[in-house]
C-alpha positions as CSV (number, residue, x, y, z in Angstrom):
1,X,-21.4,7.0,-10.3
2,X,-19.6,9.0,-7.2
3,X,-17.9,12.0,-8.9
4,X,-15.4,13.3,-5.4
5,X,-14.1,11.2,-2.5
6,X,-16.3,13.4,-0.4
7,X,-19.9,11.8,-1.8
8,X,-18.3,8.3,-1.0
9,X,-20.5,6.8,1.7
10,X,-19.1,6.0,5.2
11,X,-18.3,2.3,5.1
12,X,-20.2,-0.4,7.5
13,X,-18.6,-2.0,10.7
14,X,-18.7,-5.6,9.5
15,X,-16.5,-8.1,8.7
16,X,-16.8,-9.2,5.0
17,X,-18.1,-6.7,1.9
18,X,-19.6,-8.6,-1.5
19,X,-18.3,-7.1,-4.4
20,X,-21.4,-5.1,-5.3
21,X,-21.0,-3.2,-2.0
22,X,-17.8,-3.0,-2.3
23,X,-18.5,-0.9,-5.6
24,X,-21.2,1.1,-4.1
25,X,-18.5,1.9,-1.1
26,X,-15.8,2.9,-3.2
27,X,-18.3,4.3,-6.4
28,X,-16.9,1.8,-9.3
29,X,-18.8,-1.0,-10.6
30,X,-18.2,-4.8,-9.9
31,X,-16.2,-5.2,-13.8
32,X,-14.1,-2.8,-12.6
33,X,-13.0,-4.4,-9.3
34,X,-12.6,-7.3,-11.1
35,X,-10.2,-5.6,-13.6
36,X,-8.2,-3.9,-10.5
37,X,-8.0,-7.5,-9.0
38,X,-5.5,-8.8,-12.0
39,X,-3.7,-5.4,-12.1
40,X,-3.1,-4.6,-8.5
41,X,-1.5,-7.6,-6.3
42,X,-2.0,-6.3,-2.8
43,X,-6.1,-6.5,-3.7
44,X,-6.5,-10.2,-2.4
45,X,-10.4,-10.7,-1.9
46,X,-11.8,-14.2,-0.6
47,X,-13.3,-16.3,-2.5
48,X,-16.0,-18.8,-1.1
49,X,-19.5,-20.3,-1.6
50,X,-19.8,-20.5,-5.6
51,X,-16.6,-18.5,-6.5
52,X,-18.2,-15.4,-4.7
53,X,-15.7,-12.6,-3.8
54,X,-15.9,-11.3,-0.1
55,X,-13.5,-8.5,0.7
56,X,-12.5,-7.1,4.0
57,X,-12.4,-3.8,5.7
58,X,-9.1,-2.7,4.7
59,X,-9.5,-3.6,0.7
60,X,-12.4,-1.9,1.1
61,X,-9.9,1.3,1.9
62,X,-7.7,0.1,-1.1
63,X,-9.8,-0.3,-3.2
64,X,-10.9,3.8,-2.4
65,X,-7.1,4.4,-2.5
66,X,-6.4,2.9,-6.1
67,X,-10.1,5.1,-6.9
68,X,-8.8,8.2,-5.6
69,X,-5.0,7.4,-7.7
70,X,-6.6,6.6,-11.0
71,X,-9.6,9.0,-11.0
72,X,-8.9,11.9,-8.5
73,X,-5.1,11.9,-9.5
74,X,-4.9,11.0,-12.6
75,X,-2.6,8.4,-12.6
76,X,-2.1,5.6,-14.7
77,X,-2.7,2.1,-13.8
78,X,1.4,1.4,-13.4
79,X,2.1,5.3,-11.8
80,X,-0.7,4.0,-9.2
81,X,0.8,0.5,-9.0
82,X,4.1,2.7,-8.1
83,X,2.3,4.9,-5.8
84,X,1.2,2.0,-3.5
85,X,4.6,0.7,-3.4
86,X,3.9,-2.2,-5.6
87,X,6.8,-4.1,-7.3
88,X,9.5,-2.6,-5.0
89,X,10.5,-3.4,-1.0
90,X,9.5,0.2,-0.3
91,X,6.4,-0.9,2.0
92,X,9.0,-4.2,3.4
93,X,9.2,-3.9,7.0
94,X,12.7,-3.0,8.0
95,X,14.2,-4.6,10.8
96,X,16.7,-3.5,13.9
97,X,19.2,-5.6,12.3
98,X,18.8,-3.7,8.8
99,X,19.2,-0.4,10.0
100,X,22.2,-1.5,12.3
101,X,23.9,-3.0,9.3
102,X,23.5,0.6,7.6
103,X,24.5,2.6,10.0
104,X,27.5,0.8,10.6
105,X,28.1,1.3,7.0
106,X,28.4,4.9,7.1
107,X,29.9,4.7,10.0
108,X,33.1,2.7,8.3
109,X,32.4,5.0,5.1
110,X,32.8,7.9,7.3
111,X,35.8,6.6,9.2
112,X,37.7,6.0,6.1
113,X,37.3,9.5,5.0
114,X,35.7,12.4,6.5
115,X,35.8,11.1,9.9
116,X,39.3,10.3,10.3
117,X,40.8,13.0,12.2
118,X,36.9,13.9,14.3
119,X,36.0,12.0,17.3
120,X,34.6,8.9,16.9
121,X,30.8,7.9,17.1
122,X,29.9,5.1,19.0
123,X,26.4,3.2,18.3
124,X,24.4,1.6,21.2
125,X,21.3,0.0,20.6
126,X,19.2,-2.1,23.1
């Protein structure tokens, strides 16, 4: 197998990757994806004709990513699952609305407090 991220191959323009390919991409054999596939959630391949697995461009570039965190990095299976942001909103969009909310938070937090006797800060959003 691929010792470094630097002897990985370039990976193909097309659409769908079987899962031996996908190995040979990302230097891991296909038990191994299949392993990754129960432990990490975001790794959603397609299945079709006869239960095959088909995966996309960018599981391809996961599945490198979670390579490069358990084998490069030394990280655990769960410290990787953290390090992608799994289990937690940290990869959640935020919306205009949220960060509104917040800001108007501190702004109240401030104004009961430090900000009583400073000039006050007005928000205007778009």
């Amino acid at each position: 197998m691929l010792t470094s991220k630097a002897d990985l191959p370039s990976i193909p323009s097309k659409r769908y990757f079987t899962i031996s390919e996908v190995g040979e991409l990302a230097g891991v054999k296909p038990h191994v994806l299949r392993y990754w596939e129960q432990e990490f959630s975001q790794l959603r391949q397609v299945k079709r004709r006869g239960n095959r697995r088909y995966y996309q461009h960018h599981e391809v570039l996961l599945v490198r990513r979670i390579r490069e965190l358990l084998y490069d990095d030394g990280f655990t299976i769960q410290g990787a699952r953290q390090r992608l942001g799994m289990g937690d909103d940290s990869e959640r969009p935020v919306t205009a609305q949220e960060v509104r909310a917040e800001l108007e938070s501190i702004l109240e937090w401030l104004d009961s407090g430090i900000g009583k006797n400073n000039k006050s800060v007005t928000l205007c959003f778009s």
